[in-house]
GUGUVEX-833801 format. One record per residue: residue in three letters; chain; y negated, x negated, z of N, C-alpha, C, O in turn. Coordinates in Angstrom, 1 decimal, padded with zeros to 4 digits. Layout:
torse / vopa / n.Y / n.X / n.Z / ca.Y / ca.X / ca.Z / c.Y / c.X / c.Z / o.Y / o.X / o.Z
ALA / A / Y / X / Z / Y / X / Z / Y / X / Z / Y / X / Z
...
This chain:
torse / vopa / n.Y / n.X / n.Z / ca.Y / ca.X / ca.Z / c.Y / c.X / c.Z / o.Y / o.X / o.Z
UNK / A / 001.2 / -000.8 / 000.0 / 000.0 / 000.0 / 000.0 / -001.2 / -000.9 / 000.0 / -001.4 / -001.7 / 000.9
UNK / A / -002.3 / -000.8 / -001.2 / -003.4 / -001.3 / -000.9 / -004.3 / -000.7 / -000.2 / -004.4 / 000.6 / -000.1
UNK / A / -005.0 / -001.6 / 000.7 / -006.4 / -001.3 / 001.8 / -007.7 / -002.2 / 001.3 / -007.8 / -003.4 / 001.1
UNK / A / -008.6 / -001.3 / 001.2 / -010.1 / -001.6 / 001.2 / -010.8 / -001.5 / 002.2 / -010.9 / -000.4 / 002.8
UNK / A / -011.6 / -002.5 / 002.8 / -012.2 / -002.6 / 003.6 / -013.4 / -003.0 / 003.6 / -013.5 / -004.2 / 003.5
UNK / A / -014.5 / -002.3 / 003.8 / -015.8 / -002.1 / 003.5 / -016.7 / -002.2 / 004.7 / -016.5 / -001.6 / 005.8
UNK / A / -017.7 / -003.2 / 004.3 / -018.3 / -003.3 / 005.9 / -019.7 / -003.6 / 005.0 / -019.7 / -003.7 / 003.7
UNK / A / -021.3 / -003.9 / 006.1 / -022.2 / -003.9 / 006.0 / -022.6 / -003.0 / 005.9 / -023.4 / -003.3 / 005.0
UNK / A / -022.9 / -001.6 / 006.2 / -023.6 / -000.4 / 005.8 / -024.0 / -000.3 / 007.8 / -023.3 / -000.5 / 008.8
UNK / A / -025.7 / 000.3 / 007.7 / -026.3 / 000.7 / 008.6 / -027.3 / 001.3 / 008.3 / -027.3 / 002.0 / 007.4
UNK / A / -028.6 / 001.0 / 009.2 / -029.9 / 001.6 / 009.2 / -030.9 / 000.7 / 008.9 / -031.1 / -000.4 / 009.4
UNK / A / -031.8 / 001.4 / 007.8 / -032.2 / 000.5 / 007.1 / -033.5 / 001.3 / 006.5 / -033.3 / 002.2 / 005.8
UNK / A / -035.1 / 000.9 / 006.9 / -036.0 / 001.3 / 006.6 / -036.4 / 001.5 / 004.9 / -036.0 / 000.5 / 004.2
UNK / A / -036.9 / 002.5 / 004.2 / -037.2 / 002.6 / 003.2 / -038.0 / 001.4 / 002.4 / -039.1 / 000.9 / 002.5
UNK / A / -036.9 / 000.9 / 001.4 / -037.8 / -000.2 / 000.4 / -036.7 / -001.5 / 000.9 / -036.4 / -002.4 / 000.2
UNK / A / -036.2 / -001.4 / 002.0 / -035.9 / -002.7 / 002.4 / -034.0 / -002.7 / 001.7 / -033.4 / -001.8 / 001.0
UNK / A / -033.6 / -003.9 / 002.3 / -032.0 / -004.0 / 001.5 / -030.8 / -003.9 / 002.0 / -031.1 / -003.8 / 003.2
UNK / A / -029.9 / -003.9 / 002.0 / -028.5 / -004.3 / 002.4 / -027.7 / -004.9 / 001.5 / -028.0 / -005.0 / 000.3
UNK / A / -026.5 / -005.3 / 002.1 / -025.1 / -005.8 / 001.2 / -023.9 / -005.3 / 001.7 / -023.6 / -005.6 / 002.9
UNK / A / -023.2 / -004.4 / 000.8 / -022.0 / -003.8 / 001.0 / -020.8 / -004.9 / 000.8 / -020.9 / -006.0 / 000.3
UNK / A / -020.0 / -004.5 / 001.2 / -018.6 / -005.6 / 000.9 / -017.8 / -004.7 / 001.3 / -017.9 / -003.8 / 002.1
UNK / A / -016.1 / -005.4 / 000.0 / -015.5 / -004.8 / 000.0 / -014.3 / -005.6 / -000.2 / -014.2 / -006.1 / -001.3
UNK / A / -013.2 / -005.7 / 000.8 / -012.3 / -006.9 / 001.1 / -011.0 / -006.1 / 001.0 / -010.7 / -005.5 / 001.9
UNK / A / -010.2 / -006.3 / -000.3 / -008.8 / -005.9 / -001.0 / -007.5 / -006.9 / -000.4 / -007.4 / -008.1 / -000.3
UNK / A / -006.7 / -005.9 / -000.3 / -005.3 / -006.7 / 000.1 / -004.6 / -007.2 / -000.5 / -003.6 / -007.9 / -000.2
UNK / A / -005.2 / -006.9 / -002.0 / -004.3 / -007.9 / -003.0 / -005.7 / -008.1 / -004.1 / -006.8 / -007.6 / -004.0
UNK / A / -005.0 / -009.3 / -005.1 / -005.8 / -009.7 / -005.8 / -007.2 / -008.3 / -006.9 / -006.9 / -007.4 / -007.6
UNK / A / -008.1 / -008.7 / -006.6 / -009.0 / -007.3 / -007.4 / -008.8 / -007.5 / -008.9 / -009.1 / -006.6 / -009.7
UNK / A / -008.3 / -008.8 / -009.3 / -007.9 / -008.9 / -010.6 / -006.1 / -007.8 / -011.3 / -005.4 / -007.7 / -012.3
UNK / A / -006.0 / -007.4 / -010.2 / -004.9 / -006.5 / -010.3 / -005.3 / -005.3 / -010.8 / -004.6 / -004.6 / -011.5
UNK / A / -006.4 / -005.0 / -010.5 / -007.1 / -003.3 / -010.9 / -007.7 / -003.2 / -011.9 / -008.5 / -004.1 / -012.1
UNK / A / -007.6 / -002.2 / -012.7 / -008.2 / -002.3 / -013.9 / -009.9 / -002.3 / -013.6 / -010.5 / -002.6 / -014.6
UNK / A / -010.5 / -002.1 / -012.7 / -011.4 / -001.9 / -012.0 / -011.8 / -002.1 / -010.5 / -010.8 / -002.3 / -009.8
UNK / A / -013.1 / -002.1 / -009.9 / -013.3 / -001.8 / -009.0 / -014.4 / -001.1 / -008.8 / -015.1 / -001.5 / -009.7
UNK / A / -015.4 / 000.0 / -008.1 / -016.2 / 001.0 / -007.7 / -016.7 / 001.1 / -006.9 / -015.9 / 001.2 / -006.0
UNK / A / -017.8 / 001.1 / -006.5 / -018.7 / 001.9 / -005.2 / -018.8 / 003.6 / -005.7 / -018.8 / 004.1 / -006.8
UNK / A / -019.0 / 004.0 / -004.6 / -019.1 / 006.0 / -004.7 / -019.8 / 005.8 / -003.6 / -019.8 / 004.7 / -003.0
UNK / A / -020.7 / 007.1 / -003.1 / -021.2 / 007.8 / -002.4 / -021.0 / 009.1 / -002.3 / -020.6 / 009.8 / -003.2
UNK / A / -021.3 / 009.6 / -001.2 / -021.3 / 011.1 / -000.4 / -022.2 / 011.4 / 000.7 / -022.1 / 011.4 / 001.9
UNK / A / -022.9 / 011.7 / 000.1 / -024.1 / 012.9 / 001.2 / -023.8 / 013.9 / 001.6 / -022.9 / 014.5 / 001.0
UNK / A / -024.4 / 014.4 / 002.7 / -023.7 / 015.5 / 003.4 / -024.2 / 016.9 / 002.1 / -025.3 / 017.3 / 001.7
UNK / A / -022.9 / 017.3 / 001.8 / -023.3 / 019.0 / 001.2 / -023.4 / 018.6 / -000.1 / -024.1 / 019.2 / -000.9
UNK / A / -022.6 / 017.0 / -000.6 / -022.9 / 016.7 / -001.7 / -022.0 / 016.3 / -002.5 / -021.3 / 015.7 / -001.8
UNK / A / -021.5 / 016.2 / -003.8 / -020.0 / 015.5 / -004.4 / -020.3 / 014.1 / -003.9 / -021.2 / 013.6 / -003.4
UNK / A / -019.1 / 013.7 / -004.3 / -018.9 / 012.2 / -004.1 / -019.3 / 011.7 / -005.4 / -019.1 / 012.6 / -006.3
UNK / A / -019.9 / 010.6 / -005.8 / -020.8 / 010.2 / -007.1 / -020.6 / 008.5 / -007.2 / -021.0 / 007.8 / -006.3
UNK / A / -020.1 / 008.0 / -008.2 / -020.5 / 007.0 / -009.2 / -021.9 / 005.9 / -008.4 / -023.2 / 006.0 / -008.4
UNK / A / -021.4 / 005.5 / -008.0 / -022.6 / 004.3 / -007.8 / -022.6 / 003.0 / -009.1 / -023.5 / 002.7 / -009.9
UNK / A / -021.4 / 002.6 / -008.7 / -021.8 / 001.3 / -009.8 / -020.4 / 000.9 / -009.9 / -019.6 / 001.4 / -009.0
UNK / A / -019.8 / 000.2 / -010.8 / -018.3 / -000.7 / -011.2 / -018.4 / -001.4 / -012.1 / -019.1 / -001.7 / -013.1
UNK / A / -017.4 / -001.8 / -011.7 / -016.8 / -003.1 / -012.4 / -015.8 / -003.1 / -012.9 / -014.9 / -002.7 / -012.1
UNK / A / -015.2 / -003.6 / -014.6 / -014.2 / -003.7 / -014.6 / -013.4 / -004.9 / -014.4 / -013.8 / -005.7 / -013.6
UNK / A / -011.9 / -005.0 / -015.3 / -011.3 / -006.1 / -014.7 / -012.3 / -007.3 / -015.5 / -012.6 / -008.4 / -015.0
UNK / A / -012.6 / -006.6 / -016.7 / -013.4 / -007.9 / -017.6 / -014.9 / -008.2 / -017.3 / -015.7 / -009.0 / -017.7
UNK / A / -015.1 / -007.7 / -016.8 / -016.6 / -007.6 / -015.7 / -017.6 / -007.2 / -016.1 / -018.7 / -007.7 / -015.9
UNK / A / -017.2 / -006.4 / -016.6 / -017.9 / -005.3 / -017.5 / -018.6 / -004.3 / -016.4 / -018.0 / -003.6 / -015.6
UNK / A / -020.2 / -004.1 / -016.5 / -020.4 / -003.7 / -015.3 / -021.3 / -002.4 / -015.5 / -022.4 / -002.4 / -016.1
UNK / A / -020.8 / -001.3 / -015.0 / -022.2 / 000.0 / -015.4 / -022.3 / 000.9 / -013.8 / -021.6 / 001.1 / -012.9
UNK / A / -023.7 / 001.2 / -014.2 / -024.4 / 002.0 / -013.1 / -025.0 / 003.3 / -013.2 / -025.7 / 003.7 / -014.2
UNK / A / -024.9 / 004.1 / -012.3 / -025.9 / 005.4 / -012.2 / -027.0 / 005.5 / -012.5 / -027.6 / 004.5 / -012.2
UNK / A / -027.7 / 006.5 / -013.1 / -029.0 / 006.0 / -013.6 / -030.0 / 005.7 / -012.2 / -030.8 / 004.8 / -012.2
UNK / A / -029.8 / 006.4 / -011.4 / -030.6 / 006.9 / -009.9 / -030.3 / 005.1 / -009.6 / -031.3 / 005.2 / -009.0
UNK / A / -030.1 / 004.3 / -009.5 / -029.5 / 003.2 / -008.8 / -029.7 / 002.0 / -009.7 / -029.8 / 000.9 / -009.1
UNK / A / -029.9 / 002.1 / -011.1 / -030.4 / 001.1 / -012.4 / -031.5 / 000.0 / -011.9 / -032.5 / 000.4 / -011.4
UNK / A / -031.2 / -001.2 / -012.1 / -032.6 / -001.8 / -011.5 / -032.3 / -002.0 / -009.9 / -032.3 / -003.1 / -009.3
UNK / A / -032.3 / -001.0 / -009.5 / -032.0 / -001.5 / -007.6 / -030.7 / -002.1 / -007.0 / -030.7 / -003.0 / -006.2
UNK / A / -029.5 / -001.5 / -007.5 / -028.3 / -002.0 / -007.2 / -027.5 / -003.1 / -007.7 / -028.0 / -003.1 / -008.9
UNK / A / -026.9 / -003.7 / -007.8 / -025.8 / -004.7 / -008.4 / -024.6 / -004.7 / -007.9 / -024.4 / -004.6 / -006.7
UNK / A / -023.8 / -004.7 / -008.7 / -022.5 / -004.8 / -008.2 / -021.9 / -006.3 / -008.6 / -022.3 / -007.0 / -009.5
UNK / A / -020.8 / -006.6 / -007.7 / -020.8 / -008.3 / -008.7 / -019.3 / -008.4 / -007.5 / -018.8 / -007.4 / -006.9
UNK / A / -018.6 / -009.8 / -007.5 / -017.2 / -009.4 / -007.1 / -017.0 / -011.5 / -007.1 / -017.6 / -012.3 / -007.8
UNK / A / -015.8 / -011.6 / -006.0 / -015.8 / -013.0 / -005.2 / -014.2 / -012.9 / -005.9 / -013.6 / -011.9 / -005.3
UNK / A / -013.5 / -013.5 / -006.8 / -012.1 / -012.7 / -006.9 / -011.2 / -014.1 / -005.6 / -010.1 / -014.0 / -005.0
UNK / A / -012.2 / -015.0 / -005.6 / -011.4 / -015.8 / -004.4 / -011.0 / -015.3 / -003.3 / -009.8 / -015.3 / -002.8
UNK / A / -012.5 / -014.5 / -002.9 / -012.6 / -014.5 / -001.7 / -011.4 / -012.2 / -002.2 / -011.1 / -011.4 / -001.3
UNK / A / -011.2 / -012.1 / -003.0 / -011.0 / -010.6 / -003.2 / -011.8 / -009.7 / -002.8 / -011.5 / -008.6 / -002.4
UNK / A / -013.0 / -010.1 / -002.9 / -014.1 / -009.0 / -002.4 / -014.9 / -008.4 / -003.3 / -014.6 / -008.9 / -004.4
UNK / A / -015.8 / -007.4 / -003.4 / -016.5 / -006.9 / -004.4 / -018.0 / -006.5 / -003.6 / -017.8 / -005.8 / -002.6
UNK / A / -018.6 / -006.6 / -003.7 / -019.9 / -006.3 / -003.2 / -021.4 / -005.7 / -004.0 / -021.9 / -006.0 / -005.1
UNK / A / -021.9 / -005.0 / -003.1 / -022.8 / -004.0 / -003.8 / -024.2 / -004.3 / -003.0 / -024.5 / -004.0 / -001.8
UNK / A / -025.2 / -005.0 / -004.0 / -026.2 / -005.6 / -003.3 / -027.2 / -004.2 / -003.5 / -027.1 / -003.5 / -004.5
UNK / A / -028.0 / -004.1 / -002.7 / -029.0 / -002.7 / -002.7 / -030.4 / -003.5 / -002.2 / -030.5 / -004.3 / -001.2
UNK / A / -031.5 / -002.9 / -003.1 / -032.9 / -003.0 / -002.5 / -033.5 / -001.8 / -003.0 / -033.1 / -000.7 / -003.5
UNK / A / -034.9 / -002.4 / -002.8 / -035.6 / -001.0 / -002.5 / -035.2 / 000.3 / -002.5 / -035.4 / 001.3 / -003.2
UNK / A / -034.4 / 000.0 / -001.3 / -033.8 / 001.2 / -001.2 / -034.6 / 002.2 / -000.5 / -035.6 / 002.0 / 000.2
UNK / A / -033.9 / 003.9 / -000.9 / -034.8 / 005.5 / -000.7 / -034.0 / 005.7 / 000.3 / -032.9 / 005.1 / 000.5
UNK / A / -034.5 / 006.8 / 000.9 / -034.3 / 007.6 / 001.6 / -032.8 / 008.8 / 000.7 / -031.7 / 009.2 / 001.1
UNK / A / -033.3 / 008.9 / -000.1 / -031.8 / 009.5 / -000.9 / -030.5 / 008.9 / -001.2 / -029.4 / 009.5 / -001.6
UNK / A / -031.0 / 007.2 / -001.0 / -029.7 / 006.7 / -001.0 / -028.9 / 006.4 / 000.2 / -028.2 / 005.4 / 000.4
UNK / A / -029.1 / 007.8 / 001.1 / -028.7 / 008.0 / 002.3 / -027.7 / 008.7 / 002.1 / -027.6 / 009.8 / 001.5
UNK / A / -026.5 / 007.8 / 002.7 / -024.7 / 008.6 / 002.1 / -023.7 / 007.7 / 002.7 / -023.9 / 006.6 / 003.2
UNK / A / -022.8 / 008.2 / 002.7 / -021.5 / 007.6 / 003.4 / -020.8 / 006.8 / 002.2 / -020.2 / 007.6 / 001.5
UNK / A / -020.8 / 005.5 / 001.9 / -020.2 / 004.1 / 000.5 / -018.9 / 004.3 / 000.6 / -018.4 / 004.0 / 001.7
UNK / A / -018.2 / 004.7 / -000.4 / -016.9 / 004.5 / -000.9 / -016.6 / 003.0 / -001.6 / -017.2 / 002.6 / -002.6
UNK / A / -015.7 / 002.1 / -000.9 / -015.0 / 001.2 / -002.2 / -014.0 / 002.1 / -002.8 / -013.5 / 003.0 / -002.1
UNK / A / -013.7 / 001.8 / -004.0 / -012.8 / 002.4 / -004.9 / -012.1 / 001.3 / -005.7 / -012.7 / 000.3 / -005.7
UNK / A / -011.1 / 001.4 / -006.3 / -010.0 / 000.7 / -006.7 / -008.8 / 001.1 / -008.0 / -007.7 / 001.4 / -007.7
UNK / A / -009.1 / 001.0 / -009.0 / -008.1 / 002.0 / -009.9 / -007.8 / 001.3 / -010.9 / -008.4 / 000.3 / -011.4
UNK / A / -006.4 / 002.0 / -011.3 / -005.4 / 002.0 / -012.3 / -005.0 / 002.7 / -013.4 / -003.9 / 002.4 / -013.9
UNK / A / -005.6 / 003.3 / -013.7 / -005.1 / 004.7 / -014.4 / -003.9 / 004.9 / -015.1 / -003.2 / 005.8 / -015.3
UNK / A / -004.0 / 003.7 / -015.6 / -002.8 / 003.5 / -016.6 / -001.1 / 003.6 / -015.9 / -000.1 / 003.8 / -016.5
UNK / A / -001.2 / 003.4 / -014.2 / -000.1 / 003.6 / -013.6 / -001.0 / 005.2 / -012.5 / -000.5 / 005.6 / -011.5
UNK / A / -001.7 / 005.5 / -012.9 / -001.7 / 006.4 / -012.0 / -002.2 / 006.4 / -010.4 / -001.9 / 007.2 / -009.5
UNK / A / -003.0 / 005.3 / -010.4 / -003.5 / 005.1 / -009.0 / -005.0 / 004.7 / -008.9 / -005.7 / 004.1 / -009.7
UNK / A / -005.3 / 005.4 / -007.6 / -006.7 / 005.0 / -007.2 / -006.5 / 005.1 / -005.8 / -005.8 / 005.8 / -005.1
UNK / A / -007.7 / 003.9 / -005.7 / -007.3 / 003.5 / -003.9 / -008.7 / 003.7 / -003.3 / -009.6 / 003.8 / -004.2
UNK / A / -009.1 / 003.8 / -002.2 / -010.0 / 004.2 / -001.1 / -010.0 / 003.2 / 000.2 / -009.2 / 002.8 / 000.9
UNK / A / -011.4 / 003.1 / 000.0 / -012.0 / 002.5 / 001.2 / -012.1 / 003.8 / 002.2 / -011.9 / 005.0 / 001.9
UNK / A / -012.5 / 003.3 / 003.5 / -012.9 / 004.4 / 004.4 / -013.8 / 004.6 / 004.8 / -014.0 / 005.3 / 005.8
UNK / A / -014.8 / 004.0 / 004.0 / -016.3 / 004.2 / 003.8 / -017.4 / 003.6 / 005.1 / -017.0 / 003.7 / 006.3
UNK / A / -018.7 / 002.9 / 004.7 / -019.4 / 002.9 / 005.1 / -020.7 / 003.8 / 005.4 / -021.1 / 004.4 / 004.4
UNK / A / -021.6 / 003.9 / 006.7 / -022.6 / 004.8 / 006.3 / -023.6 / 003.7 / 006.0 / -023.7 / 002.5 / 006.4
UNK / A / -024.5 / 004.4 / 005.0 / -025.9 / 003.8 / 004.9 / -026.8 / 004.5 / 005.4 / -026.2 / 005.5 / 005.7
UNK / A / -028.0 / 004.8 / 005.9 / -029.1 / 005.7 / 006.3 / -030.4 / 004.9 / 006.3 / -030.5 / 003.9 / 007.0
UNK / A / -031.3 / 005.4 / 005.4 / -032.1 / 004.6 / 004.6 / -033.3 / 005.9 / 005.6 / -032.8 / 006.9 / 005.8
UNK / A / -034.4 / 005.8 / 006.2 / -035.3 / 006.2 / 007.0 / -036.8 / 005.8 / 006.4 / -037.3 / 004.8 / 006.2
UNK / A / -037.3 / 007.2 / 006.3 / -038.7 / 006.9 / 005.7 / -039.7 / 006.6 / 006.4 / -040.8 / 006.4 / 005.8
């Protein structure tokens, strides 16, 4: 069973930054990808940013310019750098992890972020 494990998310004044991380039990070069998602309360879970295996990288438009996504395959980590960050990118961070082609997607257990105006 793969585990993701996601750390760096807190409280964080509007405009300012954080760094998400996301530390995989096996190599991230195994997944056809890797993902950030979010979830606000009363809200779907949504597309932040990914990466594929070839590092191929696309983003939400809400997040374009502010976010990066980028990935340590030493270290198996994947990381989601954020600045000027809103108050709307106030949400609970999914790492995500997928396969499709065998039929699997894996889950982190999420970080909160809370961005304060």
């Amino acid at each position: 069973q793969v585990q993701l494990v996601e750390s760096g998310g807190g409280l964080v004044q509007a405009g300012g930054s954080l760094t998400l991380s996301c530390v995989a039990s096996r190599g991230i070069l195994s997944f056809n990808g890797m993902g950030w998602y979010r979830q606000a309360p009363g809200k779907q879970r949504e597309l932040v940013a990914r990466i594929t295996r070839g590092g191929s990288t696309d983003y939400a438009d809400s997040v374009k310019g502010r976010f990066t996504i980028s990935r340590d395959r030493v270290k198996d980590t994947v990381y989601l750098q954020m600045s000027s960050l809103k108050p709307e990118d106030t949400a609970v961070y999914y790492c995500n992890a997928y396969q499709p082609d065998a039929g699997l997607n894996y889950w982190g257990q999420g970080t909160q972020v809370t961005v304060s105006s």
